[in-house]
C-alpha positions in Angstrom: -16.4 64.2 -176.6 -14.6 61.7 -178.2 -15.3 60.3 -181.4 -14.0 57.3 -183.9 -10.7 57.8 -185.8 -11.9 58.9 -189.2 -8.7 60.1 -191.2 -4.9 60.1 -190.8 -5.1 63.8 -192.0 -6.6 66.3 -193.8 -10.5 67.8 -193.0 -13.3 65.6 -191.7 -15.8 64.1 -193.7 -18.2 65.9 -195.5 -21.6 65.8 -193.8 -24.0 63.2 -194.8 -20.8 61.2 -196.0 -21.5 57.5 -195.6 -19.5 55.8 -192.7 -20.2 52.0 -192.7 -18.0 51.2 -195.8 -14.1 52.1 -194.7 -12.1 55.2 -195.5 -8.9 54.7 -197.8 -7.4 55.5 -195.1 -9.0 52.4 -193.4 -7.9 50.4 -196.1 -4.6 51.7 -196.4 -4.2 50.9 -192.3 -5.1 47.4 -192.9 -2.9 46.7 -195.4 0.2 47.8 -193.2 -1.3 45.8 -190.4 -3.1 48.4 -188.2 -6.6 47.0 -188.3 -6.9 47.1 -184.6 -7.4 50.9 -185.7 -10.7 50.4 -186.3 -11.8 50.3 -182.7 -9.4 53.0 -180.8 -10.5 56.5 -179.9 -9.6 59.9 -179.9 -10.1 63.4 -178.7 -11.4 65.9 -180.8 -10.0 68.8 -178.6 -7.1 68.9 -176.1 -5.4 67.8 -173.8 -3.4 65.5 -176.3 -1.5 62.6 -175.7 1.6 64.0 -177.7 5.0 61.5 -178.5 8.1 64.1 -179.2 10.6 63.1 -181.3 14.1 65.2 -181.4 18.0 65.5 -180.2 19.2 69.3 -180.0 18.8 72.0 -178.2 16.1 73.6 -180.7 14.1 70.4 -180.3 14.9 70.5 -176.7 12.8 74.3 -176.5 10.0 72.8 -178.2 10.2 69.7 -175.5 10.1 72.0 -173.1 6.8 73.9 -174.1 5.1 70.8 -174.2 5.7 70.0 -170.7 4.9 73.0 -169.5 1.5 72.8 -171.3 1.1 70.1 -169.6 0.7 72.0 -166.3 -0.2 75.5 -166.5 0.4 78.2 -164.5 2.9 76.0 -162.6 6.4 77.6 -164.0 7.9 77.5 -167.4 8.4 73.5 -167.3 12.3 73.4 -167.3 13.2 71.2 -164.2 16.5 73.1 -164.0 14.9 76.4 -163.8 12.6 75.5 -161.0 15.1 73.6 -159.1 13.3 70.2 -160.0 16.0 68.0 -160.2 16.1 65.3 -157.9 19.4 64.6 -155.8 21.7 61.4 -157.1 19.1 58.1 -155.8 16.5 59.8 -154.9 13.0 60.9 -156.4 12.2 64.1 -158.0 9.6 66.7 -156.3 6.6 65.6 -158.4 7.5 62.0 -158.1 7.5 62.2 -154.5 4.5 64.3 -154.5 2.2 61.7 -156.6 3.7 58.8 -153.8 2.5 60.2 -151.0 -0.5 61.2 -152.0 -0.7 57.6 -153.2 -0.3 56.2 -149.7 -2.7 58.8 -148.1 -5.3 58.4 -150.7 -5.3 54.0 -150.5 -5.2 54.6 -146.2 -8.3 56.6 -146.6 -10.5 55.7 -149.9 -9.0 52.0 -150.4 -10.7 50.7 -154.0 -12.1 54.5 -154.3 -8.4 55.8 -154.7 -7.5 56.0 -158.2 -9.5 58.9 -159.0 -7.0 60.6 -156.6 -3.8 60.0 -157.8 -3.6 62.0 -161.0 -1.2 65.3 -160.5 -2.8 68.4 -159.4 -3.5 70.5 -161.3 -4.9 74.1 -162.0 -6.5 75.5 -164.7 -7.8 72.4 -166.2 -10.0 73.5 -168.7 -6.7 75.5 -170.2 -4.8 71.7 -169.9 -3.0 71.6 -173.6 -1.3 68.1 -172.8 -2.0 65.1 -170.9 0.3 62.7 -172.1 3.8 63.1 -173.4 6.7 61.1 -174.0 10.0 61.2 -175.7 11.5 59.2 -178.3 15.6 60.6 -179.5 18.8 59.3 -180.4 21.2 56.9 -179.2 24.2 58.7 -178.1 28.0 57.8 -177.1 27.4 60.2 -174.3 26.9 59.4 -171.2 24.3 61.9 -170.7 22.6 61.8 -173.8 21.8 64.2 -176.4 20.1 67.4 -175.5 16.6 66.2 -175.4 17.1 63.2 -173.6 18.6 64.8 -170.6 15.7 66.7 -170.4 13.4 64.5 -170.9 15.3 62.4 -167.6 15.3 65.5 -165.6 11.8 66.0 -166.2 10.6 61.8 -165.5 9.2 62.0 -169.0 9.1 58.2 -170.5 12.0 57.9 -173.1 12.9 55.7 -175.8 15.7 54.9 -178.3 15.1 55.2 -181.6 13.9 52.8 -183.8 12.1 52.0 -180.4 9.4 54.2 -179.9 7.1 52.9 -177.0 3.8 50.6 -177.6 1.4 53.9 -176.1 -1.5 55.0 -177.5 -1.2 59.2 -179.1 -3.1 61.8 -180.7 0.0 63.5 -182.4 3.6 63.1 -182.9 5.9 66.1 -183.0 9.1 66.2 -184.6 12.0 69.0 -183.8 16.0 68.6 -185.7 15.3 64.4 -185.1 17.1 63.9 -188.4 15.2 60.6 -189.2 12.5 59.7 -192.4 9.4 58.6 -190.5 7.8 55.7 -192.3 3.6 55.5 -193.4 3.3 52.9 -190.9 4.3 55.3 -188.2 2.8 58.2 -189.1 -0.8 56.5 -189.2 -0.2 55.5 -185.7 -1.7 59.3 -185.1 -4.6 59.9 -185.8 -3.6 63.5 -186.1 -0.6 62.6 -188.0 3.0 64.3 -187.0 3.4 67.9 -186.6 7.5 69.6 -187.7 8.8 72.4 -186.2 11.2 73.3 -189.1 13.7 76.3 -188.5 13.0 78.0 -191.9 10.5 79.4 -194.2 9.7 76.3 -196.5 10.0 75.6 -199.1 13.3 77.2 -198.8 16.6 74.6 -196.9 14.4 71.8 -196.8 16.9 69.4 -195.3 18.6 68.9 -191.7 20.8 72.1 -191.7 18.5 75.0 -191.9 20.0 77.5 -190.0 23.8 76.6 -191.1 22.6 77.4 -194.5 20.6 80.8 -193.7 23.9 82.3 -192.5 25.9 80.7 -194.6 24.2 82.4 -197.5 23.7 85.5 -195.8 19.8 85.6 -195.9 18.3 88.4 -194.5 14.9 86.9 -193.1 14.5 83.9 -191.7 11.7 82.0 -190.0 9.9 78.7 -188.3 7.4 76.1 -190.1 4.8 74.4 -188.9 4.3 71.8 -191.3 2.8 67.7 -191.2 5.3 65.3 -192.0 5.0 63.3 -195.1 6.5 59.5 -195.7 9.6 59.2 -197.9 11.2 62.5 -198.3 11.8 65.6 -195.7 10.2 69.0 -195.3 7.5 68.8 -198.3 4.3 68.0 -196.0 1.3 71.0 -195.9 2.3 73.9 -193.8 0.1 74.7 -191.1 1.9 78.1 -189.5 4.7 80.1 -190.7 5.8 83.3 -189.2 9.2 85.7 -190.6 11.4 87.0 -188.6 14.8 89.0 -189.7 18.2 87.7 -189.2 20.3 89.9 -187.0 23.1 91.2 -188.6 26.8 89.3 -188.0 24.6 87.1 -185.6 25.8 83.1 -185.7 24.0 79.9 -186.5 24.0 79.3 -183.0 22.5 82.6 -181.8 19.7 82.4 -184.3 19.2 78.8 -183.2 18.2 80.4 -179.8 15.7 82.9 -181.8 14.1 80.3 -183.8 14.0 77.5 -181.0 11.8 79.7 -179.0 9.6 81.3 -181.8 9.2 77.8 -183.0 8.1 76.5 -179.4 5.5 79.3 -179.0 4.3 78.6 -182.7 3.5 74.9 -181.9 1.8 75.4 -179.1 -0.5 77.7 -180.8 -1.4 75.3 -183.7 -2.2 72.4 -180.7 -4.5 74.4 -179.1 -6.4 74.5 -182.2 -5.3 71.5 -183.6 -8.2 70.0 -186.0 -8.7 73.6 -187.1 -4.9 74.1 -188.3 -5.2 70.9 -190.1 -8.1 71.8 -192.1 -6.4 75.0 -193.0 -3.1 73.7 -194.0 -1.8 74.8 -197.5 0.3 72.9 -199.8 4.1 74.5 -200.0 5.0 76.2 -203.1 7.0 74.7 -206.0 9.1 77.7 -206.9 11.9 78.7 -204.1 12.8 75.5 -202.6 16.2 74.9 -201.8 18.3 72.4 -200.0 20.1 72.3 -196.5 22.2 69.3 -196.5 24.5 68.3 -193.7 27.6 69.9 -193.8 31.3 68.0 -194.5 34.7 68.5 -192.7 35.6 69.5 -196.2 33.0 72.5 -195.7 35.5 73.6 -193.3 38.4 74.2 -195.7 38.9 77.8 -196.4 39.7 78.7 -200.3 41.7 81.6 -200.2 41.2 82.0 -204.0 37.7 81.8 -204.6 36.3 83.2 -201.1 35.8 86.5 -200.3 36.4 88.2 -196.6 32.6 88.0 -196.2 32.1 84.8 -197.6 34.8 83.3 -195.4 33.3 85.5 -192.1 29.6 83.4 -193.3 31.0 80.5 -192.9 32.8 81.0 -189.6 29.5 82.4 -188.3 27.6 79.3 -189.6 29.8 76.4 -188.2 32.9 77.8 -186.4 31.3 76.8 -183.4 31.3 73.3 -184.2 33.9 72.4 -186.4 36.9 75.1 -186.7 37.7 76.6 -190.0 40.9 74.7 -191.5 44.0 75.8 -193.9 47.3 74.1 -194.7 50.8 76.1 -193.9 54.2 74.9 -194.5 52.5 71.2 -194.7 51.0 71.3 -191.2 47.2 71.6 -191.0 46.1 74.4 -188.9 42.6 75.3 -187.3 41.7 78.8 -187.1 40.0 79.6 -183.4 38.9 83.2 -183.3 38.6 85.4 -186.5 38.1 89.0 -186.8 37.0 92.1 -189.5 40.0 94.3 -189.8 40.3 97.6 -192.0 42.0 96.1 -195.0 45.7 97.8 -194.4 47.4 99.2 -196.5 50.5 97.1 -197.9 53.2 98.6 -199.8 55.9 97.3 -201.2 55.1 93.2 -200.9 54.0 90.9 -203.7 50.6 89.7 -202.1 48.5 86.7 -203.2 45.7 84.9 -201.6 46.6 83.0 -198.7 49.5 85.4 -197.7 49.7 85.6 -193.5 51.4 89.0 -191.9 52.1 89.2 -187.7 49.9 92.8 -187.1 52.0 93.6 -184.3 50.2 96.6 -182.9 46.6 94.7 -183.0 48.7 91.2 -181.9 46.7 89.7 -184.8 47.6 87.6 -187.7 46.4 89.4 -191.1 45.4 86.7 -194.2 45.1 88.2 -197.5 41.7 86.6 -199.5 40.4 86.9 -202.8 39.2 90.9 -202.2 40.7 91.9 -198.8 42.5 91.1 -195.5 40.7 88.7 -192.6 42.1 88.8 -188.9 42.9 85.8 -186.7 43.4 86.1 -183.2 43.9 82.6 -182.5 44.9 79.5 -183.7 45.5 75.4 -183.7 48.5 74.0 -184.4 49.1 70.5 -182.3 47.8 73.5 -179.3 45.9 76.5 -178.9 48.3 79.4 -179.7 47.4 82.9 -179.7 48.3 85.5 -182.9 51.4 86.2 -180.8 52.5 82.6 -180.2 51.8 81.8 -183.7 54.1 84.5 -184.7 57.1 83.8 -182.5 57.0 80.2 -182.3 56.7 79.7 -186.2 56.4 82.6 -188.2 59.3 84.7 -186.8 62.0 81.5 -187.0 60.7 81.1 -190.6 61.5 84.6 -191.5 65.0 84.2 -190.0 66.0 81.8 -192.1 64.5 83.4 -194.9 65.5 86.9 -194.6 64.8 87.6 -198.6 61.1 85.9 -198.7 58.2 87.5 -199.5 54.8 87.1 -197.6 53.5 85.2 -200.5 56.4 82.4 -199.7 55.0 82.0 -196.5 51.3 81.5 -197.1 48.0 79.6 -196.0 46.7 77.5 -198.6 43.7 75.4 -199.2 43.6 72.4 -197.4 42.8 69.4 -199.7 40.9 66.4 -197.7 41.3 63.0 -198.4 38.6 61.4 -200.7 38.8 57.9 -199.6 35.1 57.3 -198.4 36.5 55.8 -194.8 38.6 59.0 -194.3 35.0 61.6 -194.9 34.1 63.0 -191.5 30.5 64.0 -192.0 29.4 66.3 -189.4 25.6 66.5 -188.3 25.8 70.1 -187.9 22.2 70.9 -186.4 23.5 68.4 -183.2 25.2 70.5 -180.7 26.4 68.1 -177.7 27.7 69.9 -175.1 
């Protein structure tokens, strides 16, 4: 059954409501030059027509769901997986399905053939999606972001943002797309735009969820289902929210993984009873929110004075897999690769401060003193890769030479002080993983 647009969001109209005067919403549609509103149609249960806005590899998981809602039973909808891809010049599988059965079906029903062309498929009255396409990113890369080079693998219609198609939806979804949506946009959908948000809102609103929940050590974490609102990120209604803990020592990246695929399942459920989850959705909470801003190169500078062995161990769990942690010695910046949790040795003897670096030679591990206790490094970046053992006899060794009477503190990591100069700032989109 389908039935006239009646709201942008929120429940239907109470019964016996009057209908020939227009909505607010009607109003507020004209205003912004979307009168033409008036006269479209929509479904009031699935499939959806569905555009997916995202770049990473979480929004990537949630991409993926989608398309394989879009043909059940028929695989889990990653092109890869099923050995979809098409060879360089020539068509994928499904697109070479659909033409020939395109010729056959204009050979044998001429004018009749239409009805013949659409993809087969099984299970239709359990058919989720029926139209989806992709808008993400512009990206130096040749391949793309994430997203995108799915969405090519899978001949699902893509655009570059701020382009995003002239098509006719249901709903938008949004996944780690990093971009404030304007009213015009959202109205667009009837439905309005669904976020899969890698937290439990109102806590790390903000494009860095997951940085921050390891970063701050939280021990239970969790996905959002929530409706996007104009002008500011992450305070929209939620409509699903499910908690799940965060394994211990485990990195941003790995609980990415969790979350991406939790989040995909989660958003599939609230489609499948779409107008129901709307209706239901509760306004977030004032008290707990927090913040999860995008994190700075300067992020990456390790203070040896302030930060404690687990503090420093957060951080390297939360963005050592994107940006190395950094620290100055002897003038030269150096990037540490690989850290480790050592049993703090014991020391006699030597004057220790923060920052102070000892060759372990029976571990083959460098040993920095921090504000409560001793870190390990196994490998590090100085102009190259060097292991603990390099480091040691191409630098530390020769330094002790020459200084035979030093101390450990003499020869110490410090903080490494960025530049502030605004054209120097390296700010990194953390949640964007480009492989």
């Amino acid at each position: 059954m389908r039935v006239l647009v009646r709201r942008c969001w929120g429940p239907p109209l109470a019964h016996g409501a009057r209908r020939g005067r227009p909505s607010p919403q009607w109003r507020a549609l004209a205003r912004l030059g979307w009168e033409d509103c008036r006269d479209s149609r929509v479904r009031e249960k699935p499939p959806w027509r569905v555009l997916f806005f995202g770049t990473d590899q979480f929004a990537r998981e949630a991409l993926r769901a989608l398309h394989a809602a879009r043909y059940p039973g028929q695989g889990s909808g990653d092109p890869a997986a099923e050995g979809l891809q098409a060879a360089p010049g020539r068509p994928a599988p499904r697109v070479l399905d659909f033409w020939l059965r395109k010729a056959w079906a204009a050979e044998r029903c001429g004018p009749r053939s239409r009805r013949l062309l659409a993809p087969r498929r099984e299970n239709k009255e359990e058919e989720l999606i029926d139209k989806l396409e992709v808008v993400t990113m512009p990206s130096p890369s040749p391949k793309g972001l994430p997203v995108k080079q799915y969405a090519v693998q899978s001949q699902l219609p893509v655009y570059e943002w701020p382009d995003v198609g002239s098509g006719e939806y249901d709903v938008g979804v949004v996944a780690s797309f990093g971009r404030l949506l304007n009213e015009a946009l959202i109205l667009k959908f009837p439905y309005g735009i669904l976020n899969v948000h890698p937290s439990c809102l109102p806590r790390w609103r903000g494009p860095a969820p997951v940085i921050h929940t390891v970063l701050h050590g939280d021990t239970v974490t969790g996905v959002t289902i929530m409706q996007i609102r104009p002008k500011r990120f992450d305070v929209g209604p939620i409509l699903k929210q499910e908690t799940v803990p965060v394994p211990p020592k485990s990195t941003a990246k790995e609980l990415e993984a969790v979350l991406s695929r939790l989040g995909a399942n989660m958003l599939i459920s609230v489609l499948k009873n779409l107008p129901e989850s709307l209706s239901n959705g509760r306004q977030q909470p004032m008290e707990g929110a927090t913040y999860a801003p995008k994190i700075s190169a300067g992020t990456s500078c390790i203070k040896w004075e302030e930060q404690t062995s687990e503090q420093i161990f957060r951080l390297y769990r939360a963005i050592g897999n994107i940006i190395p942690l950094q620290t100055l010695w002897m003038a030269n910046t150096i990037k540490l690769l690989d850290l480790v949790e050592v049993n703090n040795p014991k020391l006699t003897g030597q004057a220790l401060i923060p920052g102070s670096v000892i060759y372990h030679k029976q571990s083959q591990i460098l040993l920095v003193y921090c504000k409560d206790g001793w870190i390990g490094v196994r490998s590090v970046m100085l102009k190259k890769s060097l292991t603990a053992t390099d480091f040691y006899n191409g630098y530390l060794h020769p330094w002790y030479q020459k200084n035979s009477q030093a101390q450990p503190s003499q020869c110490r990591f410090q903080t490494l002080r960025l530049p502030t100069k605004k054209k120097q700032k390296k700010t990194v989109a953390m949640q964007q993983c480009i492989e």
